[in-house]
N, CA and C atoms as a LAMMPS dump frame, in Angstrom:
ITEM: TIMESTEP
0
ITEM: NUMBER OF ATOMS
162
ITEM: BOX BOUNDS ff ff ff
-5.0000000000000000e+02 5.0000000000000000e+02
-5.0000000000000000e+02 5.0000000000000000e+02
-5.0000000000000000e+02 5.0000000000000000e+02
ITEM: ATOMS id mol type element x y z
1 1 1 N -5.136 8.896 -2.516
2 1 2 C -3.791 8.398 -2.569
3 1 3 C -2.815 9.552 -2.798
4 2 1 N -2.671 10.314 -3.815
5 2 2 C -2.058 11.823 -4.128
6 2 3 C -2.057 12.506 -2.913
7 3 1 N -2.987 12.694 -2.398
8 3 2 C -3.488 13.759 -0.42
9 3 3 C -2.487 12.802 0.536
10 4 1 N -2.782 11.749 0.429
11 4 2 C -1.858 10.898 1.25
12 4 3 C -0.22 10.732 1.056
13 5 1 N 0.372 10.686 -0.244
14 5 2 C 1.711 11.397 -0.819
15 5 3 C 1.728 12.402 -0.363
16 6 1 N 1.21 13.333 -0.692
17 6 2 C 1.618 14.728 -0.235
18 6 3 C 1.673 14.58 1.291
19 7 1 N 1.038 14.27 2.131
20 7 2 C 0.804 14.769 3.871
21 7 3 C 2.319 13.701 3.873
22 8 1 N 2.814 12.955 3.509
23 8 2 C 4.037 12.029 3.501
24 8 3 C 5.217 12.503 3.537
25 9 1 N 5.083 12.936 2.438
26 9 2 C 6.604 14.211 1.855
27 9 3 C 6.544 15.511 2.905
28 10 1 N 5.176 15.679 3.11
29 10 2 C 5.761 16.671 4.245
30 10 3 C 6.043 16.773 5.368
31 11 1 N 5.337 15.518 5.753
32 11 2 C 5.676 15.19 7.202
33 11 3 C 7.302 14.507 7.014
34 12 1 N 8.275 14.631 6.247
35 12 2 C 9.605 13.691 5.709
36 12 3 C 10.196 15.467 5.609
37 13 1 N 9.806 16.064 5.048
38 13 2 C 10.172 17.837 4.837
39 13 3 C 10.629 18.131 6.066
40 14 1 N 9.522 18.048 7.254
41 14 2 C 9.362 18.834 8.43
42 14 3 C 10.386 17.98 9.404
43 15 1 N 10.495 16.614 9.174
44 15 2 C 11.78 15.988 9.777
45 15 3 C 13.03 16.009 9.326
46 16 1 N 12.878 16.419 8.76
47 16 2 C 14.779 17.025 8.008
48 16 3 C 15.083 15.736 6.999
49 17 1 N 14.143 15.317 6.667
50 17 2 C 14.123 13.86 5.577
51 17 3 C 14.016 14.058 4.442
52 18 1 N 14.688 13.774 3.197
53 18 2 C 14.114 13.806 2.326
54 18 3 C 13.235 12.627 1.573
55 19 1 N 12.844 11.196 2.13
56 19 2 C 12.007 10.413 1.866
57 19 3 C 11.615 9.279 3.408
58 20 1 N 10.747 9.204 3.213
59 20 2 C 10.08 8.173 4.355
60 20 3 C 9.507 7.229 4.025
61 21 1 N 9.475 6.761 4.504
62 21 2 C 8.534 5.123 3.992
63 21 3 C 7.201 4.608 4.186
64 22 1 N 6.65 4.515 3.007
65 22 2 C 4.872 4.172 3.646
66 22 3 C 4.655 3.013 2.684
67 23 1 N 3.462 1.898 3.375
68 23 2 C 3.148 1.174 2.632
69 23 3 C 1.521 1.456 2.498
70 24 1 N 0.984 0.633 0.944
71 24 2 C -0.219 0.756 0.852
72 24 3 C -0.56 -1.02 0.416
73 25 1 N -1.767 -1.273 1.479
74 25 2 C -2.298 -2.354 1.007
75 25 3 C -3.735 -2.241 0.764
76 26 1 N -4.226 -3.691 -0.165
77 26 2 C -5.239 -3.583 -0.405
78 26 3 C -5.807 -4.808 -0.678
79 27 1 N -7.373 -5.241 -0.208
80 27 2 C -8.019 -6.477 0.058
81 27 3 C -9.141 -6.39 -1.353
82 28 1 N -8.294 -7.404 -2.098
83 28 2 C -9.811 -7.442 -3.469
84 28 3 C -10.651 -8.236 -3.204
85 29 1 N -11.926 -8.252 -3.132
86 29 2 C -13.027 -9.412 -3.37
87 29 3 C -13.364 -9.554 -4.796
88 30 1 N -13.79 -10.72 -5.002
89 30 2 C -15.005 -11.113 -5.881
90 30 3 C -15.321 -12.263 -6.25
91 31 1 N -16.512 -12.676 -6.458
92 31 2 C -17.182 -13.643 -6.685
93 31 3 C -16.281 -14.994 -6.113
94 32 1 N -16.23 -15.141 -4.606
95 32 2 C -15.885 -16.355 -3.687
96 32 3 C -14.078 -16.082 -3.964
97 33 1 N -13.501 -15.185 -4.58
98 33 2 C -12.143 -15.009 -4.31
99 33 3 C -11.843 -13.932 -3.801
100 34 1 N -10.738 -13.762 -3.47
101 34 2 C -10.009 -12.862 -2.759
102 34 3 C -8.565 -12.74 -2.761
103 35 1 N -8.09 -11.271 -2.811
104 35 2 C -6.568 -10.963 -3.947
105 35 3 C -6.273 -10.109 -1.93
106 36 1 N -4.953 -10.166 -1.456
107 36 2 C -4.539 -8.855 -0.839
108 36 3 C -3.099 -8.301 -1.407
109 37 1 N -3.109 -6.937 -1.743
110 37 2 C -1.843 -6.75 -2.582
111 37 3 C -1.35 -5.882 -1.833
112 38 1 N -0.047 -5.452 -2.054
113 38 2 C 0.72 -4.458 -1.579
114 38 3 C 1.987 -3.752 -2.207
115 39 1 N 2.468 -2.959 -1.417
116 39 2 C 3.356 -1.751 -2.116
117 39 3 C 3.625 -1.074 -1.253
118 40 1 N 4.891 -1.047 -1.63
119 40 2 C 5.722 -0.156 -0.516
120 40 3 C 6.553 1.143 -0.972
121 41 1 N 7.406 1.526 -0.198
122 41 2 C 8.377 2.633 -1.1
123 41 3 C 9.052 2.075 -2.09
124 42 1 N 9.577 1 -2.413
125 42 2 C 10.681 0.001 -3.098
126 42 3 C 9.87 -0.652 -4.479
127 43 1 N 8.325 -0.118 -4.095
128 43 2 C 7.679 -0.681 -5.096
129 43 3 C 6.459 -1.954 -5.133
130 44 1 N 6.219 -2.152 -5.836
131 44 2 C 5.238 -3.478 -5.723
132 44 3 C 6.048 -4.651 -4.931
133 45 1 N 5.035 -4.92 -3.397
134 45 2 C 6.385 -6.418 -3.012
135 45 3 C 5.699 -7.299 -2.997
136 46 1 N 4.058 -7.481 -3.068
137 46 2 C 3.507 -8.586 -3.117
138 46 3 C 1.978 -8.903 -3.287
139 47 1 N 1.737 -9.972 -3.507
140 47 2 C 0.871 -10.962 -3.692
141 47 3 C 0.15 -11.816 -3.132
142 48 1 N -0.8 -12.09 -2.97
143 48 2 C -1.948 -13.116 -2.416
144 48 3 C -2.843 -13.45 -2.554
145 49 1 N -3.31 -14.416 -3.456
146 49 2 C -4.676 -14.846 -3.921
147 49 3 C -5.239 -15.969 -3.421
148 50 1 N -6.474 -16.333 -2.882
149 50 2 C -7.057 -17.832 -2.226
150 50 3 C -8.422 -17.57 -3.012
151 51 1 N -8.695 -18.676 -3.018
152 51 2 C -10.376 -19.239 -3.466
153 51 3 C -11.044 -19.504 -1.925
154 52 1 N -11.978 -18.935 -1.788
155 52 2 C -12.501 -18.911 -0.278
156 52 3 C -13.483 -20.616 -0.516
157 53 1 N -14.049 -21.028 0.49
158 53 2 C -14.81 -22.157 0.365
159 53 3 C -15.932 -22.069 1.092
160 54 1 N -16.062 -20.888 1.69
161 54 2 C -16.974 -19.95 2.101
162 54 3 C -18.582 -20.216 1.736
């Protein structure tokens, strides 16, 4: 995540930017549930939790 900031800011450097925008998401499992969260430049924007029936 830090390696991935950094290659960000510089690829925002090398465009005459001083910030760019990236999001990071992410898929939780466990035990028959499941979370997908996310985050953006602006910060935490969201939420999603289901009980699978799986």
């Amino acid at each position: 995540m830090h390696e991935a900031h950094r290659l960000i800011r510089a690829e925002a450097a090398e465009q005459g930017f001083d910030v760019i925008g990236a999001t990071v998401v992410a898929l939780l499992l466990a035990e028959g549930h499941f979370a997908a969260i996310w985050a953006g430049t602006v910060g935490f924007t969201g939420c999603a939790t289901v009980k699978s029936r799986c």
